[in-house]
C-alpha positions as a Python dict, from the first residue, in 0.01 Angstrom:
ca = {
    (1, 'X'): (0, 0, 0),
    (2, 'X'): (-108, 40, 382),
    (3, 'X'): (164, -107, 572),
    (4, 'X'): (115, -175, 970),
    (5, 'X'): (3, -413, 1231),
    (6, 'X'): (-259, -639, 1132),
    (7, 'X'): (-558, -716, 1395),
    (8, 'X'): (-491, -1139, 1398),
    (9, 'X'): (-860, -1149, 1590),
    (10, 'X'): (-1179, -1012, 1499),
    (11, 'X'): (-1190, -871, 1885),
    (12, 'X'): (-944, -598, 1781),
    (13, 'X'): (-951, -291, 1560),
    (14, 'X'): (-780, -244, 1265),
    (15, 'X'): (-642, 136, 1171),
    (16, 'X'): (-705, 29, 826),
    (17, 'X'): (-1057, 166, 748),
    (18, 'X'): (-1013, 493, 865),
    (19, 'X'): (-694, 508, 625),
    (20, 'X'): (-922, 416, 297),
    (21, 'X'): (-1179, 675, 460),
    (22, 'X'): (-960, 949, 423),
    (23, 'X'): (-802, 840, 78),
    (24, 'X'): (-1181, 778, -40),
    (25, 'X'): (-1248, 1158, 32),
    (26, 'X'): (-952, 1265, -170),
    (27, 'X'): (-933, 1343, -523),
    (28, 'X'): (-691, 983, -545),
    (29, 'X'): (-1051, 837, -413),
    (30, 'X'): (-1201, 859, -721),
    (31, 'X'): (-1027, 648, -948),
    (32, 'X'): (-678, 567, -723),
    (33, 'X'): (-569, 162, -631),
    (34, 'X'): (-515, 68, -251),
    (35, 'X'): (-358, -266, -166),
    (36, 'X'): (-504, -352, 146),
    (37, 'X'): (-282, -646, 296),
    (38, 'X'): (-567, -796, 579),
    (39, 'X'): (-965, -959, 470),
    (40, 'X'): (-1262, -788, 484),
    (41, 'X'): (-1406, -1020, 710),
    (42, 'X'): (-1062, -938, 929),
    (43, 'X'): (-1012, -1326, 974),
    (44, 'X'): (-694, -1488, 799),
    (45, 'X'): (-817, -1836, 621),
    (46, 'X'): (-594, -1866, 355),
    (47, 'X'): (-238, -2020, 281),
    (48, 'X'): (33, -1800, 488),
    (49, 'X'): (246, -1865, 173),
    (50, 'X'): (8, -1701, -44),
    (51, 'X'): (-62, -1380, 154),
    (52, 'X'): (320, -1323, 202),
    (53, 'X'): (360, -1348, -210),
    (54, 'X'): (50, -1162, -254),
    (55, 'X'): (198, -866, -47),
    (56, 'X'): (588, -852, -181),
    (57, 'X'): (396, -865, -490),
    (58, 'X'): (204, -558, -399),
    (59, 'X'): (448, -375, -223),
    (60, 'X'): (688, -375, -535),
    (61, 'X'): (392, -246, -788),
    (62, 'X'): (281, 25, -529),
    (63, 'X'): (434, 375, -617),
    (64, 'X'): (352, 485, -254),
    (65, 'X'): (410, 256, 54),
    (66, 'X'): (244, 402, 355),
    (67, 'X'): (358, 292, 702),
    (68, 'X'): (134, 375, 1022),
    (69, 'X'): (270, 218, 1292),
    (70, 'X'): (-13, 258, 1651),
    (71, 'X'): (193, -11, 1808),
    (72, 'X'): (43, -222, 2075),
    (73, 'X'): (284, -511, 2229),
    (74, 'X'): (-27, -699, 2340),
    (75, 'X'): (-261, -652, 2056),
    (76, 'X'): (-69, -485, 1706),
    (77, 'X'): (281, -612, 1819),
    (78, 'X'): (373, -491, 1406),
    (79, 'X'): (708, -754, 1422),
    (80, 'X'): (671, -797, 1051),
    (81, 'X'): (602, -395, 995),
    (82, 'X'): (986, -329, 1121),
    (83, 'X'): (1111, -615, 853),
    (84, 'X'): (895, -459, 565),
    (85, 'X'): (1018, -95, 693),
    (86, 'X'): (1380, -242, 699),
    (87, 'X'): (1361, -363, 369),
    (88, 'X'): (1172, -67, 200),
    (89, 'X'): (1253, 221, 371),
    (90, 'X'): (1567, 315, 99),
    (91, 'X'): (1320, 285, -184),
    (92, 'X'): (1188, 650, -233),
    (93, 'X'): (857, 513, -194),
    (94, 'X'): (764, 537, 159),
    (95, 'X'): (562, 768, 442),
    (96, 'X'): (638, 704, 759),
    (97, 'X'): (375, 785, 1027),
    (98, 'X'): (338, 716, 1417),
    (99, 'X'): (107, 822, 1719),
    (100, 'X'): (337, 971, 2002),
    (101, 'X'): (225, 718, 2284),
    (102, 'X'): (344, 384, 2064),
    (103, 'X'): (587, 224, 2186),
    (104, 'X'): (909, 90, 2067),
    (105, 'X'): (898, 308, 1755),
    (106, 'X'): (1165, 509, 1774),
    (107, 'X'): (1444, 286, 1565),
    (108, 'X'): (1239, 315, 1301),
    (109, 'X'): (1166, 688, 1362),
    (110, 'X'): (1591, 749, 1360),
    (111, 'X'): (1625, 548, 1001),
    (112, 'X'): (1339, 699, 881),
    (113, 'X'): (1495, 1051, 963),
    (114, 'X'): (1844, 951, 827),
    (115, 'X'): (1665, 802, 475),
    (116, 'X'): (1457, 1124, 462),
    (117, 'X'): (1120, 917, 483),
    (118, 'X'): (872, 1134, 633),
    (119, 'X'): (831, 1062, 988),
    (120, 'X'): (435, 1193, 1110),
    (121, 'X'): (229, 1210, 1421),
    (122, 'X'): (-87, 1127, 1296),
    (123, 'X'): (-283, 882, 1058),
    (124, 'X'): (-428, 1207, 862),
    (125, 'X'): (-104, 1357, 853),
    (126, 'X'): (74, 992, 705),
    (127, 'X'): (-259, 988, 456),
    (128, 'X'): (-186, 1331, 334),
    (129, 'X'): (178, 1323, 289),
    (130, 'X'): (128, 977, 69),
    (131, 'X'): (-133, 1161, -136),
    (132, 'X'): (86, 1435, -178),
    (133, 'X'): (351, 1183, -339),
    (134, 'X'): (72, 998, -566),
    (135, 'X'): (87, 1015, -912),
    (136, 'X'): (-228, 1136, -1054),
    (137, 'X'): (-182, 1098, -1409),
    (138, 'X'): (77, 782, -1509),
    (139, 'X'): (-136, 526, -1702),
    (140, 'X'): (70, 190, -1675),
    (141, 'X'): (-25, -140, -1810),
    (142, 'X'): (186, -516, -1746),
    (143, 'X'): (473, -510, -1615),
    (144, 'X'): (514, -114, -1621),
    (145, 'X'): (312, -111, -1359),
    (146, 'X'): (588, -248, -1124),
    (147, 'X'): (791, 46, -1229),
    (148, 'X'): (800, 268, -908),
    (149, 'X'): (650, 633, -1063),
    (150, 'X'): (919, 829, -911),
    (151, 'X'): (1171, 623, -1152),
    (152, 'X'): (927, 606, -1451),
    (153, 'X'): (863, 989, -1491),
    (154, 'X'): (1270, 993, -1536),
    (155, 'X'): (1428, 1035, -1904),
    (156, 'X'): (1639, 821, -1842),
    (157, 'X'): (1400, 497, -1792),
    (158, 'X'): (1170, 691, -2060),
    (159, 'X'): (1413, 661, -2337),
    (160, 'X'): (1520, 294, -2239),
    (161, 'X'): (1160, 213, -2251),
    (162, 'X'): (1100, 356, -2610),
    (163, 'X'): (1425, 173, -2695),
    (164, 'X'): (1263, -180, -2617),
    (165, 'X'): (914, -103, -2784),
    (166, 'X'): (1116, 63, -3082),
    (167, 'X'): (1268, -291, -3108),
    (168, 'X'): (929, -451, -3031),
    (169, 'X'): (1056, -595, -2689),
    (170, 'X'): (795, -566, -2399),
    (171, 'X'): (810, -487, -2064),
    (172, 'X'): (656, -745, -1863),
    (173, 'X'): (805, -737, -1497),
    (174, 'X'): (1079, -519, -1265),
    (175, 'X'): (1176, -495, -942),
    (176, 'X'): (1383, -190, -832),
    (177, 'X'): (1684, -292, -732),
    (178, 'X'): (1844, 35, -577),
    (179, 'X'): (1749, 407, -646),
    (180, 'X'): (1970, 704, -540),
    (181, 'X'): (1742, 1022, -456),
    (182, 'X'): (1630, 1330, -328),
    (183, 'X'): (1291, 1372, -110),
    (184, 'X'): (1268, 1762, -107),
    (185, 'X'): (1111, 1721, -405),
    (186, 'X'): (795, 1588, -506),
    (187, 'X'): (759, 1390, -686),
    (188, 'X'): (1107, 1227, -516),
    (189, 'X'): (1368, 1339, -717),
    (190, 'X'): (1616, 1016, -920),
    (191, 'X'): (1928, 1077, -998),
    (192, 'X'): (2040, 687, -1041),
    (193, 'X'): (1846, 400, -1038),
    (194, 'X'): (1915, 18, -1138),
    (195, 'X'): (1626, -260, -1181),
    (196, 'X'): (1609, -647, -1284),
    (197, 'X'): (1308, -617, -1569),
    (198, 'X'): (1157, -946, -1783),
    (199, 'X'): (1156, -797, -2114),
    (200, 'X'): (962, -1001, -2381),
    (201, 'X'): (1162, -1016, -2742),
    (202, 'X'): (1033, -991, -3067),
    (203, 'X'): (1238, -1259, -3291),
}
C-alpha cells in the first residue's frame, strides 16, 4: 500500500508513479499487488465514504505499508498520512521514508525510530526497504489474505489455521489486533500476536 499525500488537483504532482516505476522494475513487478489509494485520472469523483472504506480495507490486507512523506504545507499538506502513520505504525508492517527538506516530519521520524519502522531519505531507498520485506512466495486466498505475512509464516497461526480447516471451518476475514515483534529480522520477527477473524463453520 503507498501511503502519503495525495495531489487533491490535477495542477500538482503526485510521488505515486515514480513509486510503481521502481516496484515495476523489481522482481515483485512481475506478478506483486499495489494498492494505489488516488485515480488514474488524479481527480477524486467518488463518495468520500467509499474511498475511506476502500483504503482501511486495503491497508489491513497489505503485508507491506509504505509511507513516503515529501510534505508540502501548501500543496501535499499529508494531515491524514500522520493519522494513518499513528494508527499503523505498531503493526510490523510499515517503511517509513522522507526527503530531508520536508517539513514538519520529524514526530513521525522520532515514533518511527522508537517502533523500529525504518525511517529513509529517499523514495528509492523507502521502495527498496518495502521490497526487501515482501513476501515473494505466500499464496493466500479469502480472508487469509488479510492475514499480515509476517504473522502468517508463524507456527503458531499455521497450526490454528490447520485446526479450523481440519474441522472444516473457513477463514473468511481478520484484522490484526496487536502484534509484539522484532524488525532486525526479515521477514519481521512475531513473537505474540492477537486478531479478531470471521471464521465460517461447518455444521
Amino acid at each position: 500500500m503507498l501511503c502519503g499525500p495525495t495531489p487533491r488537483s490535477v495542477g500538482v504532482a503526485s510521488w505515486r508513479p515514480e513509486a510503481l516505476r521502481l516496484l515495476a522494475e523489481s522482481e515483485f513487478g512481475k506478478d506483486g499487488t499495489v494498492f494505489v489509494p488516488e485515480p488514474r485520472s488524479g481527480e477524486f469523483t467518488g463518495e468520500y465514504d467509499s474511498q475511506v472504506s476502500w483504503e482501511t480495507e486495503a491497508l489491513n490486507r497489505a503485508d507491506v505499508v509504505l509511507f513516503w512523506v515529501p510534505r508540502d504545507l501548501a500543496t501535499l499538506p499529508a494531515f491524514t498520512t500522520n493519522v494513518e502513520f499513528g494508527m499503523w505504525r505498531k503493526s510490523g508492517k510499515v517503511v517509513f521514508g522522507a526527503p530531508p527538506e520536508a517539513p514538519k516530519n520529524r514526530y513521525l521520524i522520532w515514533h518511527a525510530a522508537v517502533e523500529g519502522v525504518p525511517a529513509l531519505p529517499s523514495l528509492e531507498e523507502t521502495v527498496r526497504e518495502a521490497l526487501r520485506r515482501v513476501p515473494m512466495a505466500a499464496k493466500r486466498e479469502g480472508g487469509e489474505c488479510e492475514v499480515p505475512f509476517h504473522v502468517w509464516q508463524t507456527e503458531s497461526f499455521q497450526a490454528w489455521l490447520r485446526a479450523q480447516k481440519a474441522a472444516g471451518n473457513r477463514l473468511d476475514g481478520a484484522e490484526l489486533v496487536w502484534n509484539f515483534f522484532s524488525t532486525k529480522t526479515t521477514p519481521v520477527r512475531v513473537f505474540f500476536w492477537a486478531m479478531h477473524v470471521n471464521v465460517w463453520g461447518r455444521g
